[in-house]
C-alpha positions as CSV (number, residue, x, y, z in Angstrom):
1,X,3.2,-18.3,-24.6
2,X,0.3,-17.9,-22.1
3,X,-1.0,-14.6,-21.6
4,X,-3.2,-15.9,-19.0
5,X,-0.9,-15.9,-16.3
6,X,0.8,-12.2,-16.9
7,X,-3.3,-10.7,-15.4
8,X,-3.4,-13.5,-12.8
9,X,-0.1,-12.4,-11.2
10,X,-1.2,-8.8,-11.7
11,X,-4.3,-9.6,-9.7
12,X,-3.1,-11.5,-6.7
13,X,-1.0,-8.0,-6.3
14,X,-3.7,-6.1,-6.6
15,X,-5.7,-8.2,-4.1
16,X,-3.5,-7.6,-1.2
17,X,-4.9,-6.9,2.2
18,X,-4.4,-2.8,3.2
19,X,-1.6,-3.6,5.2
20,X,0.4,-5.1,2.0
21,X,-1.1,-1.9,-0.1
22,X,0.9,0.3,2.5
23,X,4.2,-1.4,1.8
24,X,3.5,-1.1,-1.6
25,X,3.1,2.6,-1.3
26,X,6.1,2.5,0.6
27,X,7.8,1.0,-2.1
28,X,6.4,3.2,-4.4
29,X,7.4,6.4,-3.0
30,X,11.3,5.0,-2.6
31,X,11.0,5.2,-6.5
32,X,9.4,8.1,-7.2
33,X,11.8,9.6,-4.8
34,X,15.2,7.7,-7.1
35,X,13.5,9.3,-10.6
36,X,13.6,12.7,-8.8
37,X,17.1,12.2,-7.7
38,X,18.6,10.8,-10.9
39,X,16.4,12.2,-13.7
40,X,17.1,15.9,-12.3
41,X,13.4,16.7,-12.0
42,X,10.6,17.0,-9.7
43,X,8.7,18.0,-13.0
44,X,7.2,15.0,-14.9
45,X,7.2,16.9,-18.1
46,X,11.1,17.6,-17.8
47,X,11.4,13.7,-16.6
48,X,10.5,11.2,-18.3
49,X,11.5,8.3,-15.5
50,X,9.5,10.2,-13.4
51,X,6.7,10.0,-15.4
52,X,7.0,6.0,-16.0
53,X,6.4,6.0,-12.5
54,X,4.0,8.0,-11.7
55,X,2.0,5.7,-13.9
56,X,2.7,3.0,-12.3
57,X,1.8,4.3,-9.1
58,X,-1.5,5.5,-10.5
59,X,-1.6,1.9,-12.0
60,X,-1.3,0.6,-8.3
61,X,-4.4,2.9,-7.2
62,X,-1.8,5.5,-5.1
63,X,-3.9,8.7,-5.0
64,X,-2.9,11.6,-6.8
65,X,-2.0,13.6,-3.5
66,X,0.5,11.0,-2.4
67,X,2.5,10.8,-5.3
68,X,2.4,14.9,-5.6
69,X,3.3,15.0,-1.4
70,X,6.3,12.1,-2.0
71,X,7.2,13.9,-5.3
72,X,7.9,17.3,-3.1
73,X,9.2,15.5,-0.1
74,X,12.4,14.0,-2.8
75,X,12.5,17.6,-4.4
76,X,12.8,19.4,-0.6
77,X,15.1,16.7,1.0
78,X,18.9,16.9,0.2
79,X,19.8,14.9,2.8
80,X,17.6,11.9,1.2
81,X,19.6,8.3,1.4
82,X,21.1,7.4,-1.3
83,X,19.8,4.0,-3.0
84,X,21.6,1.6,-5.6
85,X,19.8,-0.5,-7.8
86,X,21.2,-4.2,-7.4
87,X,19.8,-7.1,-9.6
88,X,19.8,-10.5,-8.7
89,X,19.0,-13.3,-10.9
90,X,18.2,-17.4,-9.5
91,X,16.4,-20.5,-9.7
92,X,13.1,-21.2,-8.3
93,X,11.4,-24.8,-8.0
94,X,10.4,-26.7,-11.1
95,X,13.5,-24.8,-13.0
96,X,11.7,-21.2,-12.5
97,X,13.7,-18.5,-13.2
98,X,13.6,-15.5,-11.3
99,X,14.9,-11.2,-11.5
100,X,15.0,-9.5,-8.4
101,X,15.1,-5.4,-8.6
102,X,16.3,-3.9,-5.5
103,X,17.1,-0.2,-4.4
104,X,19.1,-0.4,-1.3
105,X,21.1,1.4,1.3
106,X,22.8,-1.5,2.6
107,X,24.0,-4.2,0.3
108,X,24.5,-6.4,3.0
109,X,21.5,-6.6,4.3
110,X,19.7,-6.9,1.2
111,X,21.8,-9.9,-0.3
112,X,21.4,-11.6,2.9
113,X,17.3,-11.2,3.0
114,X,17.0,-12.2,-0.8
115,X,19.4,-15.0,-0.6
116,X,17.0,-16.1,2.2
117,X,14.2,-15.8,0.6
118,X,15.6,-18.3,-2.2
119,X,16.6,-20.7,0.2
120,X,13.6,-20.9,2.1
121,X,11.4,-21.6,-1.1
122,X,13.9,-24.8,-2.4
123,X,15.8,-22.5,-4.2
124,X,19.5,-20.6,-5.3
125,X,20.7,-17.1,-6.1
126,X,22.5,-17.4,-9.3
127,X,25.5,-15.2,-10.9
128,X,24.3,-12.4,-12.9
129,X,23.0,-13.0,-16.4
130,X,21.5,-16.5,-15.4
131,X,18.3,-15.8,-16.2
132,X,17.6,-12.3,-17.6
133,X,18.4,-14.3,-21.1
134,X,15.3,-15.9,-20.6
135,X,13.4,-12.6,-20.3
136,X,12.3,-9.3,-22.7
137,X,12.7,-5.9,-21.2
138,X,9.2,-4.5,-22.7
139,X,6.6,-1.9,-21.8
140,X,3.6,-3.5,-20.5
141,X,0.1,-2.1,-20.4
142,X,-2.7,-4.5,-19.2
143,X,-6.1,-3.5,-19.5
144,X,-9.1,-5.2,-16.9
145,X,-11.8,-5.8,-19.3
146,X,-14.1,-5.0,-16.2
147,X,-13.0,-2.3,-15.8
148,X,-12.9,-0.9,-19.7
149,X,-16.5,-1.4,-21.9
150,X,-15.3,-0.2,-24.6
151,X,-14.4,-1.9,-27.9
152,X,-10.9,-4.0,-28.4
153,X,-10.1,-3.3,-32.1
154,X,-10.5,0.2,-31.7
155,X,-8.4,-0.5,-28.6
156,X,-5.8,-2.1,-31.1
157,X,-5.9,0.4,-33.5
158,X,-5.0,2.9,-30.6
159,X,-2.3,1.3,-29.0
160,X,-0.8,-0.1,-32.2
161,X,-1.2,3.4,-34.2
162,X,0.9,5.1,-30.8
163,X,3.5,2.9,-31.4
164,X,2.6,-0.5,-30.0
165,X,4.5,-4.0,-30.7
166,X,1.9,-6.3,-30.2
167,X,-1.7,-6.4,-28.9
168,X,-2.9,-9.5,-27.0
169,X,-6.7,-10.1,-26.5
170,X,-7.0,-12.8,-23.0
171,X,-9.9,-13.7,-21.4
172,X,-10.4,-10.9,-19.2
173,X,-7.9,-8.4,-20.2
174,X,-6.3,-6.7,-22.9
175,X,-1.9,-6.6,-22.7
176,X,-0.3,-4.1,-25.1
177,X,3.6,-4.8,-25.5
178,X,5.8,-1.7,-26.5
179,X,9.8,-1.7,-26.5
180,X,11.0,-0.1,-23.3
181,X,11.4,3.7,-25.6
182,X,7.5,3.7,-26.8
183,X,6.6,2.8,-23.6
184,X,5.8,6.3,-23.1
185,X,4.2,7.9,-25.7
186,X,2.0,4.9,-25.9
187,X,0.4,5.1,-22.1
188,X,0.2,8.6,-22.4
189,X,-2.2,7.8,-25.6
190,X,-4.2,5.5,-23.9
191,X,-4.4,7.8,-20.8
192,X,-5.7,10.9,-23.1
193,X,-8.6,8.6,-24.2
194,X,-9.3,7.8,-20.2
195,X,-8.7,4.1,-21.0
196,X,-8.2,2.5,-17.2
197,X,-5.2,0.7,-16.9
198,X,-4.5,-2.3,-14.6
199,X,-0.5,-2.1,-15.0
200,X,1.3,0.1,-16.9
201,X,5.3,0.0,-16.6
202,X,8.3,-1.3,-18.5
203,X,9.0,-5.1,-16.9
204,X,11.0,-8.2,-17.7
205,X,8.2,-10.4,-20.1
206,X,8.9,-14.0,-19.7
207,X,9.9,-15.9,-23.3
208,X,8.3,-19.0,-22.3
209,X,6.2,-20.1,-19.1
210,X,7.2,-22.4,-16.7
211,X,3.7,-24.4,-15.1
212,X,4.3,-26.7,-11.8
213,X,2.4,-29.0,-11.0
214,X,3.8,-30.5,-7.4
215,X,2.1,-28.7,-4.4
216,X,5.4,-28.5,-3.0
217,X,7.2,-26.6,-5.4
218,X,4.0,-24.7,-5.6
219,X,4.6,-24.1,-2.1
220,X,7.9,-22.9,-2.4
221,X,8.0,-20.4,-5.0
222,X,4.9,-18.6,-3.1
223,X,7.2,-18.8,0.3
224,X,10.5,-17.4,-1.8
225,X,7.8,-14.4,-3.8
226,X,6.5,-13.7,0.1
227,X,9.2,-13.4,1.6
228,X,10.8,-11.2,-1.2
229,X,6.9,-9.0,-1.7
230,X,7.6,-8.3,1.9
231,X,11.1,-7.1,2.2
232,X,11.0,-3.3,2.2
233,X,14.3,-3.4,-0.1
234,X,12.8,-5.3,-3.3
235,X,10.9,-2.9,-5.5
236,X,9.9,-6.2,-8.6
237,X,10.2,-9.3,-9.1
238,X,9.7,-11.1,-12.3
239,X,9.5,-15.0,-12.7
240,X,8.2,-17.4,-15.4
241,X,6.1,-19.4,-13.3
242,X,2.6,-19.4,-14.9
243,X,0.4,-19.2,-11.7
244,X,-3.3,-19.9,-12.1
245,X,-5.9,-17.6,-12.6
């Protein structure tokens, strides 16, 4: 399994122009507003959802005072809409598989837009279950070796002493691999010792990595995860295509 490819993706995120960082804030603040709603909390220590992402949004550089204004804004605001979470699993080019996470007010709307965005890239939505077989849900923490001098088997020894699965040493990063329940108690270990993290949330780990090689294919799994990346209704997206550092 390449590890290479999990930092690469996290970086062309991370790399987006202020415009994209404002969507994802956007999308952001839908989800911080759902952990509110359905964990019964606007306290992180009485909600642990909450918590997961507010790490996450701290992962995605959202400043402090954002996530504590959209944090009161759920808490204050009855009247909220509500969102469903609706999955939906298909085929990219090359055999890639690909999850789609949603949180919707208008089912409609949303199936249309991601059915599109399949379509236009040269590929299908498939039933649910196509794919996720093909996937781990895990707690992911990835570490920027840039932006963390310190040393990586006292790193280890951390994360694994916490309650880590595995601990993966790449080129420029560090990942740490929990199951979805450590998730946690592991990030909030790391986050006591001031370790930076790059990503920290529980995601769908790819079993095996799917490399393409024709620019066209190429070309159309970037189109479908554009299109998708853009649509204010998708909150992730997970795929086994091993993009390039």
């Amino acid at each position: 399994m390449s590890g290479h490819s999990k930092f690469a993706n996290i970086k062309h995120k991370k790399e987006k122009n202020d415009a994209a960082k404002g969507k994802i804030f956007t999308k952001l603040g839908k989800e911080l507003a759902v952990a509110v709603k359905e964990g019964g909390s606007a306290d992180p220590a009485n909600n642990s959802r909450l918590r997961d992402v507010i790490a996450k949004a701290k992962a995605n550089n959202m400043p402090n005072d954002t996530i504590e204004r959209n944090i009161k804004k759920a808490d204050g605001d009855a009247n909220a809409a509500n969102y469903e979470h609706i999955t939906y699993e298909g085929y990219g080019p090359g055999g890639t598989a690909i999850i789609v996470e949603t949180l919707t007010d208008n089912k409609n709307r949303t199936a249309s837009n991601v059915k599109n965005a399949f379509t236009k890239g040269s590929g299908s939505v498939g039933t649910p279950g196509c794919v996720s077989f093909m996937f781990d849900k895990k707690g992911q923490i990835i570490i920027d070796k840039e932006e963390y001098e310190g040393d990586g088997d006292e790193l280890m020894m951390l994360a694994l002493d916490a309650g880590a699965e595995d601990f993966e040493e790449q080129e420029d990063s560090y990942e740490i691999v929990t199951a979805p329940e450590e998730f946690g108690q592991v990030r909030i270990a790391l986050e006591e010792q001031g370790i930076p993290m790059a990503a920290a949330e529980v995601t769908m780990i790819p079993q095996t990595y799917v490399k393409l090689t024709d620019a066209k294919d190429i070309a159309g799994i970037q189109k479908t995860m554009d299109l998708l990346e853009d649509d204010d209704d998708v909150q992730d997206v997970y795929h086994n295509w091993e993009m390039e550092a």
